[in-house]
C-alpha positions, 0 to 999 in steps of 0.5 A: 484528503488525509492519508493513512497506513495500508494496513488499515484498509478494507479488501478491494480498496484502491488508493495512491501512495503518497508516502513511505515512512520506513529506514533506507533499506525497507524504503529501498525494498518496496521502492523495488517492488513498485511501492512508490508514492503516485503508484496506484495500489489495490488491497487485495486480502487481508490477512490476520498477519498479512496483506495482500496488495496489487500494484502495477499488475503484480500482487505482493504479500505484505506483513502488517509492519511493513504496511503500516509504513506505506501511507495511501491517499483513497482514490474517489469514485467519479460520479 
């Protein structure tokens, strides 16, 4: 399945991160909040100028440049 950036999905998307394209020390930042490819992610809001994501029970406002960085892999529903 294709990734794509956080920024474009939908509130109450959950996906897994599969990649952070961005420099050392943004790449560093969101490895630190838990951001990191396999880590299982759910947009909460979406904002004009930011999003609001959970992961691993914690919530973390986003701006849209930082979350165009982080690709995510949707998750499919098991039926």
């Amino acid at each position: 399945m294709a990734s794509c950036p956080l920024s474009l999905l939908s509130p109450g998307t959950v996906g897994k991160i599969t990649g952070v394209h961005a420099g050392h020390g943004l790449r560093r930042r969101l490895y630190a909040l838990g951001l990191v490819p396999e880590a299982t992610i759910t947009v909460v809001t979406r904002d004009r100028g930011s999003i609001i994501v959970s992961v691993c029970g914690c919530r973390y406002a986003l701006s849209r440049g930082m979350a165009m960085k982080v690709l995510i892999e949707l998750e499919v529903a098991a039926q």
